[in-house]
MMTF fields as JSON, N, C-alpha, C and O atoms, coordinates in Angstrom:
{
  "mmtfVersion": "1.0.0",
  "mmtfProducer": "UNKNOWN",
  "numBonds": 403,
  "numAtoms": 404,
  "numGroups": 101,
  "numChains": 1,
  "numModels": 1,
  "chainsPerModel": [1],
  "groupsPerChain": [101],
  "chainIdList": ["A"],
  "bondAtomList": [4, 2, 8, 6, 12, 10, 16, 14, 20, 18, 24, 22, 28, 26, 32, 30, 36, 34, 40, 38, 44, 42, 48, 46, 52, 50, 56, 54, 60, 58, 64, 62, 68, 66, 72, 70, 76, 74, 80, 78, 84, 82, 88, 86, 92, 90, 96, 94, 100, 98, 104, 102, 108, 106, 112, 110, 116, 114, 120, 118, 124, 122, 128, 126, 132, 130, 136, 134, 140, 138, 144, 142, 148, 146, 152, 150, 156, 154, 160, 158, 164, 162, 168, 166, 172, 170, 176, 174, 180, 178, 184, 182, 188, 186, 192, 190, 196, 194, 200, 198, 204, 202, 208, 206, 212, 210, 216, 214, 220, 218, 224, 222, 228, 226, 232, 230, 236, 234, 240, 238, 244, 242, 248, 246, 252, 250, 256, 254, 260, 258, 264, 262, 268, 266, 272, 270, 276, 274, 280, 278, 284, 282, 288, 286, 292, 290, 296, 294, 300, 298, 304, 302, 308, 306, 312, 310, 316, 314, 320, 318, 324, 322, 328, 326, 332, 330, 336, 334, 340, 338, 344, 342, 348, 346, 352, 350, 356, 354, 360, 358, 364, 362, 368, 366, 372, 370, 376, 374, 380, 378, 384, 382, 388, 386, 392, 390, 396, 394, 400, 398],
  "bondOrderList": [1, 1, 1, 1, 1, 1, 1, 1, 1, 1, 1, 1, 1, 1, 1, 1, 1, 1, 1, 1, 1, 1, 1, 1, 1, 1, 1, 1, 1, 1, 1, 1, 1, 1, 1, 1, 1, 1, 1, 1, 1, 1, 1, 1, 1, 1, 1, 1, 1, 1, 1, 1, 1, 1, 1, 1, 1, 1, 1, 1, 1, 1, 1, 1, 1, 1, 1, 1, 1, 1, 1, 1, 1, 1, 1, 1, 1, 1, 1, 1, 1, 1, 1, 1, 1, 1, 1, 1, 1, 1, 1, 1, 1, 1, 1, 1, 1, 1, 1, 1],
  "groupList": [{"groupName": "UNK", "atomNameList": ["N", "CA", "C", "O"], "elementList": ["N", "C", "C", "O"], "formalChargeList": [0, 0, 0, 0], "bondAtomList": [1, 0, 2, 1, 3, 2], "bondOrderList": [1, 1, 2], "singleLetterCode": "X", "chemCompType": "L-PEPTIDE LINKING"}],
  "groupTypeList": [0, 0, 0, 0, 0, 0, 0, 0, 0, 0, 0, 0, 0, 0, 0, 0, 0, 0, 0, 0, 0, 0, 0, 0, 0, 0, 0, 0, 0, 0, 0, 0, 0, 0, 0, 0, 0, 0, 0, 0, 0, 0, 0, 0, 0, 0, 0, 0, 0, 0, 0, 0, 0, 0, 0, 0, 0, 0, 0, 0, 0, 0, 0, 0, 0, 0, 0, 0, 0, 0, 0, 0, 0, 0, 0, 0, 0, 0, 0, 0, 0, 0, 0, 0, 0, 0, 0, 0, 0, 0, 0, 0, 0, 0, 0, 0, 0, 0, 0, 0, 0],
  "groupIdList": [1, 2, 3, 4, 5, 6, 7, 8, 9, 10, 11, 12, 13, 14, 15, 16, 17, 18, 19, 20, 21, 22, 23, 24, 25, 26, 27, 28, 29, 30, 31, 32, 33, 34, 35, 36, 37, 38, 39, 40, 41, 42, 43, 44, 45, 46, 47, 48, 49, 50, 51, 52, 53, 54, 55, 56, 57, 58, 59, 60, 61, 62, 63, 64, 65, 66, 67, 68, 69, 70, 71, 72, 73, 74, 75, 76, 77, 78, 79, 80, 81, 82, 83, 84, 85, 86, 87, 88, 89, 90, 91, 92, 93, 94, 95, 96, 97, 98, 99, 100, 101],
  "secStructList": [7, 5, 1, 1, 1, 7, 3, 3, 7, 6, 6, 1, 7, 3, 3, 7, 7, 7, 5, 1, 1, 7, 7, 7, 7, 7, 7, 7, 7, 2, 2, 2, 2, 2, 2, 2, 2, 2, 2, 2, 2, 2, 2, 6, 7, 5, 7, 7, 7, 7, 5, 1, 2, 2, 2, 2, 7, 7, 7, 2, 2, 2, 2, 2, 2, 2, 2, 2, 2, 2, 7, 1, 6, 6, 7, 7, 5, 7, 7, 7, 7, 7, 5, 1, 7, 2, 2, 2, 2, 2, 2, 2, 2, 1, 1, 1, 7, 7, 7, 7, 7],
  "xCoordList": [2.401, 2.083, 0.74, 0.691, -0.659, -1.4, -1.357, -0.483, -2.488, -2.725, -3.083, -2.356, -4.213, -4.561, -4.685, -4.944, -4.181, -4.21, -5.724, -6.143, -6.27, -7.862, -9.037, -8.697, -9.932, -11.194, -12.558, -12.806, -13.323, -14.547, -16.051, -16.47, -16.548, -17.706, -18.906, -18.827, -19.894, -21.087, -22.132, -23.354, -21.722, -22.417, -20.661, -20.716, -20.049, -19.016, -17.617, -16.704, -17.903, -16.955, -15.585, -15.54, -14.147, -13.196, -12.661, -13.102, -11.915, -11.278, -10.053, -9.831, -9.122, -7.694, -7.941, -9.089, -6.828, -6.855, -6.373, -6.621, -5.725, -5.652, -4.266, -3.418, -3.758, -2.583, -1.593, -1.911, -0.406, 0.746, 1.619, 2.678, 1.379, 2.008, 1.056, 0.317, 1.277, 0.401, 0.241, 1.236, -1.125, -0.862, -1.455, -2.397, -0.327, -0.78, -1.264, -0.789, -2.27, -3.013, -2.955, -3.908, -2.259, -2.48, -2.541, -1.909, -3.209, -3.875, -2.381, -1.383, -2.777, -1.947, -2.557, -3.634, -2.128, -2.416, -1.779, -0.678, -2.862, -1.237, -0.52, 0.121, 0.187, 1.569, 2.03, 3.068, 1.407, 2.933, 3.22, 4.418, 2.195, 2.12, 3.225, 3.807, 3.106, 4.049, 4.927, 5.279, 5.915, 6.928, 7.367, 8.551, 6.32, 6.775, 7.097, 8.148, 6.663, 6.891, 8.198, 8.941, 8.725, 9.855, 10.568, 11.451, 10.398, 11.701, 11.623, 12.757, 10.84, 10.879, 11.764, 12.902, 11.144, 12.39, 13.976, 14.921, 13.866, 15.671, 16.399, 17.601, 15.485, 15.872, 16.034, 16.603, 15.262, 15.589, 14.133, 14.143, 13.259, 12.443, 11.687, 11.539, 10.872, 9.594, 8.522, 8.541, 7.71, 6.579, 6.037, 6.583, 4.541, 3.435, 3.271, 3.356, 3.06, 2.416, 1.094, 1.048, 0.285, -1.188, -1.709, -2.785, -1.124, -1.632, -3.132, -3.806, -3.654, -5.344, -5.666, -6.781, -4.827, -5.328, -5.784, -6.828, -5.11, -5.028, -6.686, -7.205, -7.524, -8.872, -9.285, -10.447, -8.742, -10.4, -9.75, -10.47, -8.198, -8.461, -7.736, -6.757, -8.471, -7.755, -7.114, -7.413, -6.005, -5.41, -4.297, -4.153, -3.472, -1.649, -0.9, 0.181, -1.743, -0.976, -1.826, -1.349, -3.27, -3.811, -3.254, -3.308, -2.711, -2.145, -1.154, -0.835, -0.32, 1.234, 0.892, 1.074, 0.305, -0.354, -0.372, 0.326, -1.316, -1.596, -0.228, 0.184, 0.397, 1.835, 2.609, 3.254, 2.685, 3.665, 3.279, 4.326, 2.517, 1.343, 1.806, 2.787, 1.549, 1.35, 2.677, 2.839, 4.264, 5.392, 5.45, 4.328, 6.348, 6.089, 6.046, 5.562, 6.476, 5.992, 4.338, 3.694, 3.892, 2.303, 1.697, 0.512, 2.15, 1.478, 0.601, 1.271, -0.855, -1.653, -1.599, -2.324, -0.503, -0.917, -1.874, -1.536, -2.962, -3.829, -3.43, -4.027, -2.533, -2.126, -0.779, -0.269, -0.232, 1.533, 1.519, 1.545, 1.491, 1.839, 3.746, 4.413, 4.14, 5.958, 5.388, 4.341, 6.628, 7.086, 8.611, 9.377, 9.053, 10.572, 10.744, 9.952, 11.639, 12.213, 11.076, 10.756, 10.677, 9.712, 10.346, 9.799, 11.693, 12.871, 13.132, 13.943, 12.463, 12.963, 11.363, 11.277, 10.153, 9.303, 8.576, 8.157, 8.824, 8.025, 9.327, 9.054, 10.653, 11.209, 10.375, 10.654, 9.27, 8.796, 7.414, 7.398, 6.225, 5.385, 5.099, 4.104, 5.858, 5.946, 4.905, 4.3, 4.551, 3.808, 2.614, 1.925, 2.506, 1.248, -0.335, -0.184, -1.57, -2.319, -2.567, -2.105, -3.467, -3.659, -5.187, -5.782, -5.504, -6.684, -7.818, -7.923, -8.697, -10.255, -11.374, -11.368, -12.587, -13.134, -14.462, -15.227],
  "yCoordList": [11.504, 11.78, 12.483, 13.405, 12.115, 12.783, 14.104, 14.387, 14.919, 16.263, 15.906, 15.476, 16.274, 15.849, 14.327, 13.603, 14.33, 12.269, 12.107, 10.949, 12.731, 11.73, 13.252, 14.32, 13.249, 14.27, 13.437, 12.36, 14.002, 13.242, 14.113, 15.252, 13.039, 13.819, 13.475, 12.76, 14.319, 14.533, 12.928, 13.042, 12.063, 10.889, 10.09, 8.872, 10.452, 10.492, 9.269, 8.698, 9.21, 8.492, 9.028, 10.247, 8.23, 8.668, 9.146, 8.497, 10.029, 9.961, 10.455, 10.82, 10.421, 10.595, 12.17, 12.592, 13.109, 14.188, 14.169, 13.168, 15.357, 15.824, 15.396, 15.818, 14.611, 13.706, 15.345, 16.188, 15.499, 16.773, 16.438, 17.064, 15.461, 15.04, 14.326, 13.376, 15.142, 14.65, 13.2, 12.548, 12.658, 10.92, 11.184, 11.91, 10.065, 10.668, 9.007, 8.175, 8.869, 7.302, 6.913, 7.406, 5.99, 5.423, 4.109, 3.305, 3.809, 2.803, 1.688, 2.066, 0.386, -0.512, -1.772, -1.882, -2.729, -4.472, -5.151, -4.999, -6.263, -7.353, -7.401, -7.327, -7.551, -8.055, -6.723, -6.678, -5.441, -4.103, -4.062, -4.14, -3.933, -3.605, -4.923, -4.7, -6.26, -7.03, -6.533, -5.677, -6.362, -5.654, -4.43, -4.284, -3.384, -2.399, -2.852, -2.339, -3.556, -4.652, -4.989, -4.57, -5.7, -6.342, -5.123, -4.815, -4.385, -3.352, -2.488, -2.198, -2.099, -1.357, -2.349, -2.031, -3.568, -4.063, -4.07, -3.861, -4.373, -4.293, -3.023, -3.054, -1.481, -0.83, 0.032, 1.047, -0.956, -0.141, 0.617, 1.362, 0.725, 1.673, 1.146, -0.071, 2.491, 1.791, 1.302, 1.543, 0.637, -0.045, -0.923, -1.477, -1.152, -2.178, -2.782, -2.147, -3.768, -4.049, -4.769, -5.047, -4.983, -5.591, -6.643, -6.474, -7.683, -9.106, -9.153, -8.52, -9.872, -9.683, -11.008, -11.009, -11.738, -12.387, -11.324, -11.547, -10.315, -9.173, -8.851, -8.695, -8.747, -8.325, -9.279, -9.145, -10.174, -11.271, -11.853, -12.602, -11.395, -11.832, -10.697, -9.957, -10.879, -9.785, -9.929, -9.16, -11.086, -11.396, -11.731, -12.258, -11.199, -11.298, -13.182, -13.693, -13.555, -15.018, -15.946, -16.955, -15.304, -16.319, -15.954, -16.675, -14.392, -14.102, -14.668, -14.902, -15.061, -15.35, -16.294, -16.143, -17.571, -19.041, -19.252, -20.132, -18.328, -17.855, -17.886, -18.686, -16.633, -16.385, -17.383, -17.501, -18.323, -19.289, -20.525, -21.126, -21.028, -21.79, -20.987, -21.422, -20.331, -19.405, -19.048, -19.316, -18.387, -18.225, -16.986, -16.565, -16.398, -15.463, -15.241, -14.138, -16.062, -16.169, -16.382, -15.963, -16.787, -17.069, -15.91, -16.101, -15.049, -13.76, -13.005, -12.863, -12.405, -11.656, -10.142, -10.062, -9.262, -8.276, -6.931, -6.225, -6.787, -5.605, -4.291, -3.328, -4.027, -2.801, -2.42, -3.331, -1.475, -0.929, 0.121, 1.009, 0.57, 2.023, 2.516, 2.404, 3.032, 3.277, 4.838, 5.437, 4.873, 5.896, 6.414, 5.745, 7.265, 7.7, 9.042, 9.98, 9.028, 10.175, 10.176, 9.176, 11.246, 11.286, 10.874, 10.565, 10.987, 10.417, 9.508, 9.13, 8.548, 7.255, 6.222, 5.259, 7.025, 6.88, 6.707, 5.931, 7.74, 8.12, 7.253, 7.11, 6.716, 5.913, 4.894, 4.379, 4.616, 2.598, 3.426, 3.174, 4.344, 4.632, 6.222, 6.89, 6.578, 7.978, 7.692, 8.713, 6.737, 6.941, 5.866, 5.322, 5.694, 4.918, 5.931, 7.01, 5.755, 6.893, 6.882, 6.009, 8.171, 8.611, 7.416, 6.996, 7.093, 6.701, 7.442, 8.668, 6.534, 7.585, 6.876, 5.699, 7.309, 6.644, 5.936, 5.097],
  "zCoordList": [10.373, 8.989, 8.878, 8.064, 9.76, 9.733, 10.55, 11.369, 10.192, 10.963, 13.099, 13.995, 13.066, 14.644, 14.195, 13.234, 16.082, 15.896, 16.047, 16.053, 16.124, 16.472, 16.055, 16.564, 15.439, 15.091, 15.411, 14.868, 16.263, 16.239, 15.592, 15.802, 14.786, 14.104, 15.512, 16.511, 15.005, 15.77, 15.927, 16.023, 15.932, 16.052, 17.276, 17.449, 17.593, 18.499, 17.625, 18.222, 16.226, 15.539, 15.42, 15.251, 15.482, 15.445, 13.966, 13.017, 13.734, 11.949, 12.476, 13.631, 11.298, 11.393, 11.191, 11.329, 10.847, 10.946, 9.012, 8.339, 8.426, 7.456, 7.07, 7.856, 5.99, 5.948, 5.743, 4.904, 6.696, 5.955, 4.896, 4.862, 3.895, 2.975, 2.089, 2.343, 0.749, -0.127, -0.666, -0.984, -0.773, -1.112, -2.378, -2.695, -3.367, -4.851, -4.658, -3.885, -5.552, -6.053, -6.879, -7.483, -7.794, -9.071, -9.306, -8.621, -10.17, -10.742, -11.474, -12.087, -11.105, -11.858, -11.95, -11.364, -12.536, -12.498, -11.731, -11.203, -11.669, -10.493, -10.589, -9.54, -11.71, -12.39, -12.083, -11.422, -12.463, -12.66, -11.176, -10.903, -9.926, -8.694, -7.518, -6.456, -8.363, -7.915, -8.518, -7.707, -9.82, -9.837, -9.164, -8.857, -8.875, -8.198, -7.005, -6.621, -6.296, -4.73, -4.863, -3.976, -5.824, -5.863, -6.197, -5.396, -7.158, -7.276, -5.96, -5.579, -5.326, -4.045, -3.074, -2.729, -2.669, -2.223, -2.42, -1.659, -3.653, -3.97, -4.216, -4.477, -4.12, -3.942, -2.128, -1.725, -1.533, 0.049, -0.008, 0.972, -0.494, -0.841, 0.243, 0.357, 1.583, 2.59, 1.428, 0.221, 2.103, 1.542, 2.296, 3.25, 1.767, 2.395, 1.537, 0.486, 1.443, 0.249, 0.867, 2.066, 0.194, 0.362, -0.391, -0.963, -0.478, -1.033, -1.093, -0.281, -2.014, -2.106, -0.528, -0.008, -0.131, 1.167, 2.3, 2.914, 2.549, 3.192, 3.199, 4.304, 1.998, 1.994, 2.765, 3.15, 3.111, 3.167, 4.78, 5.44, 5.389, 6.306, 7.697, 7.595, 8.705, 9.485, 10.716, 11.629, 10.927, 11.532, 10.695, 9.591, 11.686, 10.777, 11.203, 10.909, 11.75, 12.296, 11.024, 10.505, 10.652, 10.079, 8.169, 7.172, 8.387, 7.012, 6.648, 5.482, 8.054, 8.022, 7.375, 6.166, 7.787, 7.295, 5.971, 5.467, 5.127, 3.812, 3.019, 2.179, 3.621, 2.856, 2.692, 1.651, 3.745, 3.869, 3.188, 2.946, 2.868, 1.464, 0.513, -0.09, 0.311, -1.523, -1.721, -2.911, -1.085, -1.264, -2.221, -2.502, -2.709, -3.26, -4.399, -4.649, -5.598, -6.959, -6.897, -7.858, -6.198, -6.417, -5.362, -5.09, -4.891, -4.1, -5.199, -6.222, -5.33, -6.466, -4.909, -3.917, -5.332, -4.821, -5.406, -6.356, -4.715, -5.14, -4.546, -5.028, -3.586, -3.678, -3.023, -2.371, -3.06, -2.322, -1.734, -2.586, -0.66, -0.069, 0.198, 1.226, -1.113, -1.097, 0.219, 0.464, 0.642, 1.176, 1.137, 1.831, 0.589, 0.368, -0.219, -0.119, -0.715, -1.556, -2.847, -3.489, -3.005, -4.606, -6.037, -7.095, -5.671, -7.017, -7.074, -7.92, -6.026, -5.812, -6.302, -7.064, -5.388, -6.028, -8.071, -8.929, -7.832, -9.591, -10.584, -11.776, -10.1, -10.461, -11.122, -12.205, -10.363, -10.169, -10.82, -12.025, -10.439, -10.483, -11.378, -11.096, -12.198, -12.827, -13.822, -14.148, -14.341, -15.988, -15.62, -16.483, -14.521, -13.961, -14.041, -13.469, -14.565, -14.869, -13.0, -12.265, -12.498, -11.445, -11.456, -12.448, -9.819, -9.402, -9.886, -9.93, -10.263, -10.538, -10.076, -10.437, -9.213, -8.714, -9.74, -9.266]
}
């Protein structure tokens, strides 16, 4: 998905290269972004989703832990990365305003 796998700046740090597919960003609430989670699921749609446990911990055995306590009516997700068809997308996310920093 990205350009070159690896670019190094002048202090010898790694960066990804230039994404060949545009990433659009938009803004939502817990609540719309868990629905988009769930409708991406039941539609087949790729996706990540990113539970706010995700910020605070960085091991997937100690996330698993988390998830399995909290279940999924009580999950507060802060963010979703869909990947698919754009018609399948802007389905769930079309009238969402764009990210602004």
């Amino acid at each position: 998905m990205m350009g070159r796998e690896t670019l190094v700046d002048a202090d010898g740090t790694k960066h990804q290269g230039i994404s060949k597919y545009p990433l659009i960003i938009v803004t939502a609430s817990t609540d719309k972004i868990k629905e988009i989670v769930t409708q991406a699921r039941e539609a087949g749609i790729h996706y990540v989703d990113y539970p706010e446990a995700m910020f605070k911990i960085s091991d997937d055995n100690e996330l698993s832990e988390v998830l399995d306590k909290q279940g999924g009516v009580k999950i507060t997700y802060r963010a979703v990365l869909l990947a698919d068809k754009s018609s399948l997308i802007n389905n769930l996310t079309g009238r969402l305003p764009l990210y602004k920093e």
